[in-house]
N, C-alpha and C positions, 0 to 999 in steps of 0.2 A: 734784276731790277724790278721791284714793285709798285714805282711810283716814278713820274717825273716833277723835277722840283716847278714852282710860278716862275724861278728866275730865268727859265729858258726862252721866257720870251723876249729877257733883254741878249738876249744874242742877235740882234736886228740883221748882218748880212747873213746869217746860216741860209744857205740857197739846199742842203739835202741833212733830211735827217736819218737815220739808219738805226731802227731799234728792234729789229729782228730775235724773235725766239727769246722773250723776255717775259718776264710776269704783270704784264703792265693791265690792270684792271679802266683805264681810263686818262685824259691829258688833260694836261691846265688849259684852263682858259687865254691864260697868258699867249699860247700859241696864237691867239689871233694877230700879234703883233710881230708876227715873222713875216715883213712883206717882201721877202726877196727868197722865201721858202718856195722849191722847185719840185720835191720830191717828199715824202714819207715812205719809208718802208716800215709798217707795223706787221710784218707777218708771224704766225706764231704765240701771237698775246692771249689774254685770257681777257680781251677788252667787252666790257657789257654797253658801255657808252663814250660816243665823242663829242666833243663840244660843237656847237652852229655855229663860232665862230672862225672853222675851216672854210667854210664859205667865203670868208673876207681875203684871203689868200688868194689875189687873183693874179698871180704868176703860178699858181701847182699845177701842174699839169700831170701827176703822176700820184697817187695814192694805193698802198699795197695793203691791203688786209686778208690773202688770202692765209689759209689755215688759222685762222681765227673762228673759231664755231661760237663763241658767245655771246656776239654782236647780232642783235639784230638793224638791221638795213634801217637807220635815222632818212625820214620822210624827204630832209634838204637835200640826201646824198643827190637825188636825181638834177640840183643847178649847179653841183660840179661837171655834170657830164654833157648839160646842157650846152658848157662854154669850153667843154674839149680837155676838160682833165680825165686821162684815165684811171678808172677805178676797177682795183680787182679784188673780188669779191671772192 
């Protein structure tokens, strides 16, 4: 998969997404509308950016980006971790 569609942000109760080992260059903005999202696993992607409106997700407590080398570290990442999401890098 090289893209995720906008309409996955109408899936309103998804509490974990799992998109492991995918070709995913970047995520809809839509995702800000997941307010009962718990988890991401984006390990593996070829991600170069994510959106700020991960931030808005204030039930995640869990974001995985490790093996991902294309990403670099977005400035906000640090007020996910401020309110106890983990992030792996």
């Amino acid at each position: 998969m090289t893209t995720l569609p906008e309409c996955v942000g109408q899936m309103s109760g998804l509490r974990e997404l799992h998109l492991r080992n995918n070709r995913l260059t970047g995520l809809p903005v839509s995702m800000g509308s997941l307010r009962e999202l718990r988890q991401i696993d984006l390990r593996g992607n070829q991600l170069t950016s994510l959106p700020e409106c991960l931030t808005q997700l204030e039930k995640l407590d869990k974001l995985d980006l490790r093996w991902v080398t294309t990403l670099e570290e977005p400035p906000w990442m640090d007020s996910l971790r401020a309110r106890g999401c983990l992030v792996y890098l």
